[in-house]
N, C-alpha and C positions, 0 to 999 in steps of 0.2 A: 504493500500500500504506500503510494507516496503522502509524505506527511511535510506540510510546510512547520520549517526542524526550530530550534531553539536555539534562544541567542542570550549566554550567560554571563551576565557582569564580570570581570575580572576586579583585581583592584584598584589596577589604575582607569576602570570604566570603561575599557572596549573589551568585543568580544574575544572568549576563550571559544568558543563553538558557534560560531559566529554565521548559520545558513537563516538564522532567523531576520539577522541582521540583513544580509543579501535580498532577502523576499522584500525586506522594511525598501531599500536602495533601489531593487525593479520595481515595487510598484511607487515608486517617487518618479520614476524616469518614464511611468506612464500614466500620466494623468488621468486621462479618462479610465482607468481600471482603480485607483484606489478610492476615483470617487462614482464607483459603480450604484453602491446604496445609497450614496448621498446624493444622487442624480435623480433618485427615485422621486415620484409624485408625491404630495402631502396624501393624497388618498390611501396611496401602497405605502408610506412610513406609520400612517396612523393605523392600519391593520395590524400593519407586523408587531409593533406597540401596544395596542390592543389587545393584541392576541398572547402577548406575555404577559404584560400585567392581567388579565385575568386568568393565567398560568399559576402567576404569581398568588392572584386569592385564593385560586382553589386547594393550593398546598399549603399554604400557610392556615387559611380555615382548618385543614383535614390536622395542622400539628396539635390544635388546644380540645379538635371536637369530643373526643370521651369525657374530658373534664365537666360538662355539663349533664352527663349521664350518669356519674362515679357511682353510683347507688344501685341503677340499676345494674352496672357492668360487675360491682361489685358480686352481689347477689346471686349473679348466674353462674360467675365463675369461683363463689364459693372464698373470695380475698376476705380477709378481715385484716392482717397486719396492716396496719398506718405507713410502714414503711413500702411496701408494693404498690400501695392505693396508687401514686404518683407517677409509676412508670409508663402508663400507657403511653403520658405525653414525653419524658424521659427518654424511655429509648427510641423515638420518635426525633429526637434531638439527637440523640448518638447516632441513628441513620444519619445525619446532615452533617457528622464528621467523615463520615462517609463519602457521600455527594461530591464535594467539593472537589474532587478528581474530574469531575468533567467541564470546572472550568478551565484549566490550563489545554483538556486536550479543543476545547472549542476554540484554543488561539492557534492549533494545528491542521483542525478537522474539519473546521468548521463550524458555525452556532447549531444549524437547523439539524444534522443528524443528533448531535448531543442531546437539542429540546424532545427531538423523537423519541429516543431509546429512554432518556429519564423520567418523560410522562407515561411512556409505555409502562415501565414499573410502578411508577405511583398508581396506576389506575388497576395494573393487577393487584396489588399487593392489597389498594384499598377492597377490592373483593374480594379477597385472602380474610380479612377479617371481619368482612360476616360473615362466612363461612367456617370462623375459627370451631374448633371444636372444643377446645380448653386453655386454657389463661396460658400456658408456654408458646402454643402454638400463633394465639392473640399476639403476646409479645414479640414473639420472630416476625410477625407478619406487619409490626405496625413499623419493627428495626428496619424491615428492607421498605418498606412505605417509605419512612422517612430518606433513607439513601435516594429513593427517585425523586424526591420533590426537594433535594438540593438546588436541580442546577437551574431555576429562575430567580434562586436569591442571589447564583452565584454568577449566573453565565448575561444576565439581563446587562446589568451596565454595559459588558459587552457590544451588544446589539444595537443599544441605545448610540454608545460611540460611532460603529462602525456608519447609522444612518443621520444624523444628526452632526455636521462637523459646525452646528451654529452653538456657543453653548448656553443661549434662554433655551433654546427648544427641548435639546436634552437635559437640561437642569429640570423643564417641567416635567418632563417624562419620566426622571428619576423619582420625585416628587411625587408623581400619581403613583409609583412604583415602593416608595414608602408607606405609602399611606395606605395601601394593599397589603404592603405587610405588616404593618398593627391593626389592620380595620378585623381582617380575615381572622386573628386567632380572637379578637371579638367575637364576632358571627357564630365561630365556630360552636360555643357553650352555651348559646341560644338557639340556635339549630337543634342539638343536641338534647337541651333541658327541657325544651317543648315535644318534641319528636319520638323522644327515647327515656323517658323514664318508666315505662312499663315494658317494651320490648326494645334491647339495647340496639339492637342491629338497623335499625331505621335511622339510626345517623349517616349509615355507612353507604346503605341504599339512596341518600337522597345524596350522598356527594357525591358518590360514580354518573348519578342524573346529571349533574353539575360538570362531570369530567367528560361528559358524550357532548355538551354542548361545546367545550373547547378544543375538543378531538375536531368537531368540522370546521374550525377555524385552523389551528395547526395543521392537518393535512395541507393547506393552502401557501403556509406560510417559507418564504422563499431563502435562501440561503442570503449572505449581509457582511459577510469577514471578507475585504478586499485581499489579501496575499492568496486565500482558496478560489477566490473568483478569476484571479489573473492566472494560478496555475490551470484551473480547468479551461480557459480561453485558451492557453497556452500549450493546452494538451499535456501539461507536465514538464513539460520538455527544460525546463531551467530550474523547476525545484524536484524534478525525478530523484526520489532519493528513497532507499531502503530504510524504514526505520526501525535504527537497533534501539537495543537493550538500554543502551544507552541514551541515544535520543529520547526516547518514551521516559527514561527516570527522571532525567533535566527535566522534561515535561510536567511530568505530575509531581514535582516538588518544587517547581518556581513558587505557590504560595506560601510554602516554607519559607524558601530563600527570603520572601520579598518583605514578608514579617521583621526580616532582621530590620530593616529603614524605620529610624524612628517615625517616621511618619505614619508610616500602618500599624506599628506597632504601641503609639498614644492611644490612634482614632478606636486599636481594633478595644484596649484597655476600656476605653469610657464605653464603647455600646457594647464591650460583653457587661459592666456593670447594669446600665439600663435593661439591657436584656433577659439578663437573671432574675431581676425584679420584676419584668413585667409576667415573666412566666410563675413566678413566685408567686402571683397576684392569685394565678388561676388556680390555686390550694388556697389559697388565702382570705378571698372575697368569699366563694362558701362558708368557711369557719366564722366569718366575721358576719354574716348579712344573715345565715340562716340560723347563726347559735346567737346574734345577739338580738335580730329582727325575727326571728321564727319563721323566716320564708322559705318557700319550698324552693326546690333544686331551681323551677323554671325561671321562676320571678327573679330568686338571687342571682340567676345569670343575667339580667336583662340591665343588674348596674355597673357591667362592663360599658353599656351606652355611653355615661360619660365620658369616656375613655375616645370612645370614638367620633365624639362631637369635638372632645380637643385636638383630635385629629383632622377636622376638617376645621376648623378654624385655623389650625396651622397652616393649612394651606393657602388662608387668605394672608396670613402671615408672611408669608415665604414670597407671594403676589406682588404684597404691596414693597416691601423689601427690595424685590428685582426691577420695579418701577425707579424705586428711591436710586440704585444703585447706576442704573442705566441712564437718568439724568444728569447724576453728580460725573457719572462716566462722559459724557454729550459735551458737560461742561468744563471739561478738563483737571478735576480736583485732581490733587496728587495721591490722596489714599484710593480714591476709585478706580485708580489704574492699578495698584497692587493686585492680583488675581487673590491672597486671601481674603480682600475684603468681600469677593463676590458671593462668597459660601457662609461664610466662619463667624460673623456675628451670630447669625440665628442661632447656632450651637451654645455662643455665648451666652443666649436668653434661654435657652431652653434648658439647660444645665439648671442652673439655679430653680427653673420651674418643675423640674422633677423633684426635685428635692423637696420644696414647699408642697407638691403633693403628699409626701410621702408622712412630713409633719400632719396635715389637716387630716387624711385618715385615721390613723393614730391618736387623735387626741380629739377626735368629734363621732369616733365609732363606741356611743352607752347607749346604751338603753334610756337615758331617759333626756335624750336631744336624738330627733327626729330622723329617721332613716335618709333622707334627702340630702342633710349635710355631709354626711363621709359619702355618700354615691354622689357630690357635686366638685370632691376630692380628685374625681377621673380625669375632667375639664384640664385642669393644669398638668394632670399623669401623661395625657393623650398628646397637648401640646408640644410637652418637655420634650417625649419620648421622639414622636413625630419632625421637630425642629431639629433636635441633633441628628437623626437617622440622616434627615433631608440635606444639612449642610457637611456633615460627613463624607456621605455615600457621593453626596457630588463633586467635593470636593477632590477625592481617591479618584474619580473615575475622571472628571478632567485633567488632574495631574499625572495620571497614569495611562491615559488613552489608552491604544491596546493591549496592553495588561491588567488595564482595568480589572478584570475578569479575573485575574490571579490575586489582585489586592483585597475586591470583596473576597475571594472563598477565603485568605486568609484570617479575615473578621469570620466569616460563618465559621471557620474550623475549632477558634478560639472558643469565643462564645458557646457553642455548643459543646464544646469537650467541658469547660468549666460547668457548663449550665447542668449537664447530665449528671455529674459528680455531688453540686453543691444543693440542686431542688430536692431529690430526694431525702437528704440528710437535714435539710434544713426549715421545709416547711410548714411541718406538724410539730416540732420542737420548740422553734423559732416562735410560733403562736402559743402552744401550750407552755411552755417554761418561762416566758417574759411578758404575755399580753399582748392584745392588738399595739398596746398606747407603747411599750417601750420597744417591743421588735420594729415596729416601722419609726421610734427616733431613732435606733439603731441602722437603719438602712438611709434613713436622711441622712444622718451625717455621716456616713460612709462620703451617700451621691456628694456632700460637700465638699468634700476632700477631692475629688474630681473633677467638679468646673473647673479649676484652671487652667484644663488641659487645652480649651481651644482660642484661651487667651495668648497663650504660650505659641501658638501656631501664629497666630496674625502678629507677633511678634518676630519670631525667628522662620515661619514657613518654608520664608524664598529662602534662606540660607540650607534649607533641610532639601528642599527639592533640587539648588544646585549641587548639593553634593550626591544626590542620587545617583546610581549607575543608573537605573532603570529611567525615570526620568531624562537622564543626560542624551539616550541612546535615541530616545524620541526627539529626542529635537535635533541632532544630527543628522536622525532621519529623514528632519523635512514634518 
């Protein structure tokens, strides 16, 4: 199989294996091929966009959806430990340390067979588990679920790059692509808590519904990585190459590598913290809403809402932002011309606003102040989370152009190996050993201890980006 190869930082910044580099250099020397999907019509960018980001929901929904039903899934499979209760969604995240292997080979292979073969498994595996027979077998089948519904956390920025070389458009599209993934494990425990608290398996049933309607957009959807488009125009004939043992490992461990650069390696720190927390929530909000409100599984799932209103407010947030930013840019200011200013305030706001959720739940979740207040807690949860995701995620993926792709799976890799280890050890503990009011001041001021990290970026950023190989090679590139 010819594979457009891998091109590995050295220390003094050029390449040691250097054919990736080569692909980077032909398609600079032919214009009209590297900008084959950026040629494309707003019609045919907005589908392909579409068509991920609602990828995007339906695997992100499918990580939280048991959490809504834990009672009844409970029950049928016979679980009482407090420690198991958690895994469905757990190893569900260990799947997506998994996943993350298909973004790097998307920067070889291609996007669209990657999207194929990773939806292909999410959608089997999601019918793997209604048909489980017993809670081992549940488990294996939600581990390999989760491995497929990695690569649109991981492989999207990608795509987004490759079609959009404007970056308002692709800043939105990451953006909707955020918002997809906190709105989705929302969804997911109200789906779930209405649907399935008498017969478990009707979460499962209505998300493969969910995966048939994406299935006929995906078949449609067109390949977008210029170096794979100019070899197949090419016939191969200048990136014909055998790929050994070796090229494939450079491949599937650039996200590693790329982790070393502090830059991915701050951004991935603060959103595996947010991260943790937000799935921390989906053990949490039950404990909290139905042992101190007496509500049933359905209803307590429904003050994730919150949550998902601060998430669309962020994105008038992030709107009016890219207004501000693109004026003061029009008018020549000297910080608007900096590229961290285009991202990395919202991060700024939204740090500090996770964190003040995190106080207001904690300290307005009794019984005898009104169920409204800790579930109006979400509002700034949704924002926080939302705001940093959104200047992050865009931020990595502008300054990383096509590795983009390697920088998120190394945030998905992080985050989820942490997440898998510390949710189930810490959930039920965490609430029963300290109280709503002191386990979530204990996770504020954790998040406090971490805003400074995207201060720190609009400060020293440019100085971190030129020293990047990866970075560097891109703009050599053209």
């Amino acid at each position: 199989m010819a594979v457009v190869a891998e091109y590995v930082p050295g220390k003094d910044g050029k390449g040691i294996h250097d054919a990736e580099k080569d692909a980077n250099t032909t398609a600079a020397r032919d214009e009209s091929t590297t900008r084959l999907a950026h040629n494309w019509t707003s019609t045919r960018k907005i589908f392909a966009a579409s068509t991920i980001i609602y990828m995007n929901f339906n695997t992100t929904l499918g990580s939280s959806l048991p959490s809504g039903a834990g009672n009844a899934l409970n029950d049928a499979f016979g679980v009482t430990s407090e420690k198991q209760k958690p895994l469905p969604v757990v190893v569900f995240l260990i799947g997506y340390i998994i996943g993350p292997v298909f973004a790097p080979l998307s920067e070889s292979y291609g996007r669209r067979p990657i999207f194929l073969v990773s939806f292909a498994v999410y959608t089997a595996f999601t019918l793997g588990c209604a048909l489980a027979p017993n809670w081992p077998a549940f488990l294996f089948f939600r581990f390999l679920q989760g491995c497929g519904a990695a690569a649109p956390q991981t492989v999207s920025n990608g795509l987004f790059s490759d079609i959009y070389p404007d970056l308002k458009q692709r800043g939105r599209a990451v953006t909707v692509l955020g918002l997809t993934s906190n709105v989705g494990p929302l969804i997911g425990p109200i789906i779930s808590g209405f649907s399935s608290s008498k017969n478990w398996k009707w979460q499962f049933w209505i998300a493969l519904a969910m995966t048939a309607v994406n299935w006929l957009m995906l078949l449609f959807l067109q390949e977008t990585y210029s170096p794979v488009l100019h070899a197949r125009e090419t016939g191969f004939q200048e990136n014909e190459k055998k790929a050994s043992f070796k090229d494939i490992l450079l491949v599937l461990l650039r996200p590693i590598r790329i982790t070393a650069e502090p830059l991915v390696f701050f951004t991935d720190l603060f959103i595996l913290y947010q991260y943790i927390i937000f799935f921390l929530y989906f053990g949490l909000y039950p404990l909290v809403f139905q042992d101190t409100y007496k509500m049933t599984s359905g209803v307590s799932a429904l003050m994730f809402l919150g949550t998902g209103v601060g998430g669309v407010v962020a994105i008038f947030i992030f709107l009016a932002w890219e207004r501000y930013h693109t004026r003061a840019e029009q008018q020549g200011r000297a910080w608007a011309l900096r590229e961290e200013y285009r991202r990395l305030p919202l991060a700024c706001l939204g740090g500090p606003l996770f964190a003040i959720s995190e106080f207001w739940l904690g300290w307005s979740a009794r019984p005898d102040i009104h169920w409204i207040v800790p579930a109006l807690s979400g509002i700034p949860l949704g924002i926080g989370i939302d705001l940093t995701f959104m200047a992050l995620n865009n931020y990595l993926t502008d300054a990383y152009g096509i590795y983009s792709a390697s920088a998120t799976a190394s945030s998905v890799i992080t985050r989820n190996t942490f997440a898998s280890i510390i949710i189930p050890l810490s959930t039920y503990p965490l609430y029963n050993n300290l109280g709503a009011a002191w386990a979530c001041t204990l996770l504020g001021g954790l998040c406090c201890l971490m805003t400074p990290i995207p201060f720190v970026f609009l400060r020293w950023g440019t100085v971190m980006r030129a020293r990047s190989p990866f970075c560097r090679q891109l703009n050599e590139g053209g």
